[in-house]
C-alpha positions as CSV (number, residue, x, y, z in Angstrom):
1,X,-2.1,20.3,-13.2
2,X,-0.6,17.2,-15.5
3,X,-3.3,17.2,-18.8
4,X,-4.8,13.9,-18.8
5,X,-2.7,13.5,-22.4
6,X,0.4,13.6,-20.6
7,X,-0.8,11.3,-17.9
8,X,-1.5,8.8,-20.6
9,X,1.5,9.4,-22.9
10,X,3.4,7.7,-19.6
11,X,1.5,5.0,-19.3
12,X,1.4,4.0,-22.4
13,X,5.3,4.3,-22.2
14,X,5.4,1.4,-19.4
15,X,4.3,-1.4,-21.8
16,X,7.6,-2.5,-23.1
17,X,8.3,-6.4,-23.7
18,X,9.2,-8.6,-20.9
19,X,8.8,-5.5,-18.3
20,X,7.3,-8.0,-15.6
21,X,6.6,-5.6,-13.0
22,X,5.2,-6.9,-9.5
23,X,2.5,-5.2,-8.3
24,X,0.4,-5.7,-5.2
25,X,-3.0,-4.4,-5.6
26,X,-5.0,-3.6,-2.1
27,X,-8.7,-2.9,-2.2
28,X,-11.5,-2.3,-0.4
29,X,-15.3,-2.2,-0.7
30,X,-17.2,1.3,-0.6
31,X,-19.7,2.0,1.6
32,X,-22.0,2.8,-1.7
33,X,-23.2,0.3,-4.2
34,X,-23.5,2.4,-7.1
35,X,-21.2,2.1,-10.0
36,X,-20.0,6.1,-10.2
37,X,-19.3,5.5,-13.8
38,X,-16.9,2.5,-14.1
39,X,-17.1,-0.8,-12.5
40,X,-19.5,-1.6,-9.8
41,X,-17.9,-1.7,-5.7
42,X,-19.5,-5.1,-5.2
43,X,-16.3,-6.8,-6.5
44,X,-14.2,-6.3,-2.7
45,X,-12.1,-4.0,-4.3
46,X,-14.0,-0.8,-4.4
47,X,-13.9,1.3,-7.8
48,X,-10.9,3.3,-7.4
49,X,-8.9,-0.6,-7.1
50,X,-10.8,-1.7,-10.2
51,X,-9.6,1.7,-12.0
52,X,-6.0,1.2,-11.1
53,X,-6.2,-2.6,-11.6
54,X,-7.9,-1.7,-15.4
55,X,-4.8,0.8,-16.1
56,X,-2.2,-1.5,-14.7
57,X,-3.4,-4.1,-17.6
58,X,-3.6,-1.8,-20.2
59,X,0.0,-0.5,-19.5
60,X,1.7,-2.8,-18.7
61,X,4.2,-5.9,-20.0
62,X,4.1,-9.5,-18.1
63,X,3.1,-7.4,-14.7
64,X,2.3,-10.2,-11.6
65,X,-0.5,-8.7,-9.5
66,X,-1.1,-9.6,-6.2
67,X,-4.9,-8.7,-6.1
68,X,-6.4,-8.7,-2.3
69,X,-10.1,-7.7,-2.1
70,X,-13.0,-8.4,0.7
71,X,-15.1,-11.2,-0.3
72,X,-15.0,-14.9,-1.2
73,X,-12.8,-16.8,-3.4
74,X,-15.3,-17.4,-5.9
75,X,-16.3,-13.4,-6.4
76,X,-12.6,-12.5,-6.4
77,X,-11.8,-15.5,-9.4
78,X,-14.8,-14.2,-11.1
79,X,-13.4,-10.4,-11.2
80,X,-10.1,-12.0,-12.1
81,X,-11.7,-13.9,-15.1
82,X,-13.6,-10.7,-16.2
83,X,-10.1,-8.7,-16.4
84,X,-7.7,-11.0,-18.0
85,X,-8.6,-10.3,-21.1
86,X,-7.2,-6.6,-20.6
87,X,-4.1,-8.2,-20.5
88,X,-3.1,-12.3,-21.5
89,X,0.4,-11.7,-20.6
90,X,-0.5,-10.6,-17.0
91,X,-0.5,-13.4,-13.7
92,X,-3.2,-12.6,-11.6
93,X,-2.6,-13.6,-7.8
94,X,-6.4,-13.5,-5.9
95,X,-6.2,-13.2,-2.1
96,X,-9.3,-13.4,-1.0
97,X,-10.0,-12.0,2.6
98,X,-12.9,-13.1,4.0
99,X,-12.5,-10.8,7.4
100,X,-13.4,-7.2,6.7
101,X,-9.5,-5.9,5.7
102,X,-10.3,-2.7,7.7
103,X,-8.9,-5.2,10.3
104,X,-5.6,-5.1,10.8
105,X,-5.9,-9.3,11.7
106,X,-7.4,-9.5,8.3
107,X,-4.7,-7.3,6.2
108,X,-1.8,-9.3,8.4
109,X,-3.4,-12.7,7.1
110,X,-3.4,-11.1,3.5
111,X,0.1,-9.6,3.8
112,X,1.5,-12.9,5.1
113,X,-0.2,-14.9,2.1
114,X,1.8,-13.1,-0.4
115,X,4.9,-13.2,1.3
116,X,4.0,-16.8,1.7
117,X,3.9,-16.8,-2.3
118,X,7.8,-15.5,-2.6
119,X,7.7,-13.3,-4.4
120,X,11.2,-12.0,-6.2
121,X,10.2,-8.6,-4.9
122,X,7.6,-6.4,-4.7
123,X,8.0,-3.2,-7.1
124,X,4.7,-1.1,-7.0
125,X,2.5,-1.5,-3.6
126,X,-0.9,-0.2,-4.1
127,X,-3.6,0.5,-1.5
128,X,-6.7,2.1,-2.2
129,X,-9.9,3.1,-0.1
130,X,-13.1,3.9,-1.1
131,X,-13.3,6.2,2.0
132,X,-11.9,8.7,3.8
133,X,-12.2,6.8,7.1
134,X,-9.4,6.0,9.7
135,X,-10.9,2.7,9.5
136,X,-8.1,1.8,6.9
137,X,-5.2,4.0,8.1
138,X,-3.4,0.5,10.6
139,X,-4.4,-2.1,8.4
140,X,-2.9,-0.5,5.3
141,X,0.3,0.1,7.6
142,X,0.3,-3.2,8.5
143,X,0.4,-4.5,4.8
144,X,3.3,-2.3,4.2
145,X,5.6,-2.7,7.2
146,X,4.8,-6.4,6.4
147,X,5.3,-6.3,2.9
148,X,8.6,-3.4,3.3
149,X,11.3,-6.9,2.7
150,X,10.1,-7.1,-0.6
151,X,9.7,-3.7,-1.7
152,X,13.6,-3.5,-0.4
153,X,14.7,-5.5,-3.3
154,X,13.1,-3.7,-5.9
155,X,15.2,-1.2,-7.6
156,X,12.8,1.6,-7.5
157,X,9.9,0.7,-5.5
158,X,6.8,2.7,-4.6
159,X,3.7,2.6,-2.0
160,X,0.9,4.5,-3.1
161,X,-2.1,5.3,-0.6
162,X,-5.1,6.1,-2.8
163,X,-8.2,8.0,-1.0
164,X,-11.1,8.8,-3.3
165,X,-11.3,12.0,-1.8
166,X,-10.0,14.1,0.8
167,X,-8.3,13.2,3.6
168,X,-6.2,15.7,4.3
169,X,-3.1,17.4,2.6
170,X,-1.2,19.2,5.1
171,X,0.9,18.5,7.8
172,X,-0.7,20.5,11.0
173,X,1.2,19.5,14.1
174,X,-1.1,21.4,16.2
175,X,-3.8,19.1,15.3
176,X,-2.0,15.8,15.7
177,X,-4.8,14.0,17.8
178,X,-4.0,10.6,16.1
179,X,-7.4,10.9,14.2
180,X,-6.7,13.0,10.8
181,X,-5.8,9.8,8.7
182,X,-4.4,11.7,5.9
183,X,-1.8,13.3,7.9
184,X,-1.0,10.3,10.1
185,X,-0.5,8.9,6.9
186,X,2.2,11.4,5.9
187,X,4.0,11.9,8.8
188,X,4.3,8.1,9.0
189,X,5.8,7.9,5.4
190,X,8.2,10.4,6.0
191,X,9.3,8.7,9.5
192,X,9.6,5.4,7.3
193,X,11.5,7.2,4.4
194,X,14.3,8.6,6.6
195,X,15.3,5.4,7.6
196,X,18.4,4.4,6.1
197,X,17.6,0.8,4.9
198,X,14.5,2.3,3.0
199,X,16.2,5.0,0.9
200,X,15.2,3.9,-2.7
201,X,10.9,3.5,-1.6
202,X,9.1,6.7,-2.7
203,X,5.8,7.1,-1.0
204,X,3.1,8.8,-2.3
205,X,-0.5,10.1,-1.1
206,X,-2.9,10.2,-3.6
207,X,-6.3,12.0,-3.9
208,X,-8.0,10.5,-6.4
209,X,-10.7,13.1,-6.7
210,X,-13.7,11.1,-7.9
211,X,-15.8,14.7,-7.4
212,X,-13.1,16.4,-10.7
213,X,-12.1,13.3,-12.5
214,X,-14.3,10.4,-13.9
215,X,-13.3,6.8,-12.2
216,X,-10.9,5.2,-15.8
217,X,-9.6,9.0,-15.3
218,X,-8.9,8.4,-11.7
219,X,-7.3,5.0,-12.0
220,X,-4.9,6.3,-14.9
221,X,-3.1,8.8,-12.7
222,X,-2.9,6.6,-10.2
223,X,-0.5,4.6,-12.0
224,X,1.0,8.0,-13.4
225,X,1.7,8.5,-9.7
226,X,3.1,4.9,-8.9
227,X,5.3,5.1,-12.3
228,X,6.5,8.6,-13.3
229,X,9.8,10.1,-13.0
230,X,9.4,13.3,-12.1
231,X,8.2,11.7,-8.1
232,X,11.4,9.7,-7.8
233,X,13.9,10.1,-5.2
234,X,17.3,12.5,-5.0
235,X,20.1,12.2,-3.1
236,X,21.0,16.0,-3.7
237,X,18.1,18.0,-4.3
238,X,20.2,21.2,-5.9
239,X,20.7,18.9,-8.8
240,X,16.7,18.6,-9.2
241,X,16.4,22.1,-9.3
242,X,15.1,23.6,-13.0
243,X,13.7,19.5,-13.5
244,X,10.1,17.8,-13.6
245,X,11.1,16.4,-10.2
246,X,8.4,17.5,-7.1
247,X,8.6,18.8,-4.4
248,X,8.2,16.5,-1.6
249,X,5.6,16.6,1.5
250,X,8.4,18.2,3.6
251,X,9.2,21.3,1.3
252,X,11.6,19.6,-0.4
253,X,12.8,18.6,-4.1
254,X,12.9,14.7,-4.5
255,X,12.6,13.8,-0.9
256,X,10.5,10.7,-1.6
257,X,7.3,11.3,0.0
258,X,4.8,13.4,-2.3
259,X,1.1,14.7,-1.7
260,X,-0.7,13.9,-4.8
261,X,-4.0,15.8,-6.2
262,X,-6.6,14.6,-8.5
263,X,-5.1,16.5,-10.8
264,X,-1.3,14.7,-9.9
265,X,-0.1,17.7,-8.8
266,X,1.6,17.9,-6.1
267,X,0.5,19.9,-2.3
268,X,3.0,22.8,-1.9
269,X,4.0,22.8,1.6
270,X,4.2,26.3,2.6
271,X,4.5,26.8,6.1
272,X,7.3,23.8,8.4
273,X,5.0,22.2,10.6
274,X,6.8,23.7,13.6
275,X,5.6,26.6,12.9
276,X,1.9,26.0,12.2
277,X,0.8,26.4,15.7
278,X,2.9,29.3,16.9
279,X,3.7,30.0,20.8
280,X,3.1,27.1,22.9
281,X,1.5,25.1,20.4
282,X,4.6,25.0,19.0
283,X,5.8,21.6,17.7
284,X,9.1,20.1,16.3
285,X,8.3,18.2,12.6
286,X,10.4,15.2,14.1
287,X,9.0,15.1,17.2
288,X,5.3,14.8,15.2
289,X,6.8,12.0,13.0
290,X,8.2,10.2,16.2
291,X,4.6,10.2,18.0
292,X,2.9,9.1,14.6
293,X,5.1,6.3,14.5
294,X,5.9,5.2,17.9
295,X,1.7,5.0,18.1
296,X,0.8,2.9,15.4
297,X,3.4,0.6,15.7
298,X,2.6,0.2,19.1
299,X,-0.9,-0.5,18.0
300,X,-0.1,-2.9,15.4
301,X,1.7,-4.8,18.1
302,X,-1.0,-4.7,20.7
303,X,-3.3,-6.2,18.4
304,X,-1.1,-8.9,17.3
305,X,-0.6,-10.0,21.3
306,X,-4.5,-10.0,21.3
């Protein structure tokens, strides 16, 4: 467990003069209307994105967020007008989807509007769900294979994919049935992080926990997550070992995919995923990230052709 002083000691560390980080922001309603102690869910966003958007203005210097929420354009100014004041410095982009952005036509639109808005780069991608449903799992791909140009120029950029609870931590091959969202999610991140031309991303699966953790709690180590050092990348993980670095969703230190708890520790993989089923449900890690990926990039194809 990271105490909740340390968590803010970083953050408070990111607001240095002229920082100008670029941030896109991805929300999405909740299925409930109550506020869970901070910030209502009738904003588009959902009240794990108003948490993080609340802790990005606090923290940080001149950031440019690229905010896109369900709703219309006036309900997404209005939530823009009521945060600004967290931070004058800060350039808020609204992108306002009016399709339901657990459609992957809707999150396309959305992803194409900001790279329509060139951007210099993207340096901190953010996509939070108010739900554990695989409602959100290909639209939320689609934003970041769409948005993956940008996120190459940054020096050290990072994808975060926030679930309010749940969803999965492990990595259970025997179960791949293209239905667990969480570990579609990982296995995809790890297929995406081995690929040579994304070797800086670090990609991270975060549980924000709103059952442990209050919601201004919540949104604080979500940034922690997006911003500290010890879930960077490392080309030779002996020289990580004895450090603050983490180890990664495949068993290793600095690998640059990470399972994030409420608490922003990290999920200790234990067992290789080959292994996990034993005899003839016996399957090869790479194998399981080849399927995850070859499947939803073919879906996000087939329903761009329709």
């Amino acid at each position: 467990m990271v105490p909740f002083e340390d968590i803010l000691l970083n953050n408070t560390s990111l607001l240095s003069p002229g920082s100008g980080p670029v941030c896109v922001l991805v929300g999405s309603s909740s299925s409930s209307s109550s506020s869970g102690g901070g910030g209502g869910t009738n904003d588009g966003i959902g009240i794990i994105g108003l948490a993080t958007l609340r802790a990005v203005l606090r923290h940080t210097s001149c950031p440019t967020i690229y905010l896109v929420a369900e709703g219309d354009h006036e309900g997404l100014h209005s939530l823009v007008a009521a945060v600004q004041s967290l931070n004058q410095s800060a350039t808020l982009v609204p992108i306002a989807s009016t399709g339901d952005l657990a459609r992957v036509s809707s999150a396309q639109d959305a992803a194409q509007a900001i790279v329509a808005a060139d951007p210099p780069r993207v340096d901190i991608l953010i996509m939070a769900s108010s739900a554990t449903s695989a409602r959100y799992y290909a639209p939320h791909m689609r934003i970041l294979v769409t948005l993956l140009p940008l996120l190459r120029r940054a020096r050290s950029p990072r994808v975060v994919s926030v679930l309010s609870a749940g969803g999965g931590g492990g990595r259970d091959a025997s179960l791949l049935e293209m239905n667990d969202v969480g570990m579609m999610t990982t296995l995809f991140f790890e297929h995406l992080a081995r690929q040579p031309e994304n070797d800086k991303i670090v990609l991270l699966r975060v549980d924000a926990g709103l059952d442990d953790v209050n919601v201004d709690e919540a949104g604080e180590r979500v940034l922690f997550a997006a911003t500290n050092g010890r879930f960077r990348r490392v080309q030779d993980p002996e020289r990580a070992v004895g450090t603050l670095i983490q180890q990664g969703s495949d068993g290793v230190l600095g690998s640059g995919v990470y399972l994030v708890n409420a608490d922003s520790s990290v999920v200790a993989v234990i067992q290789e995923i080959q292994d996990s089923g034993g005899g003839d449900e016996e399957m090869d890690v790479d194998a399981a990230r080849q399927k995850v990926w070859e499947y939803t990039m073919g879906e996000l194809e087939r329903i761009e052709r329709m």
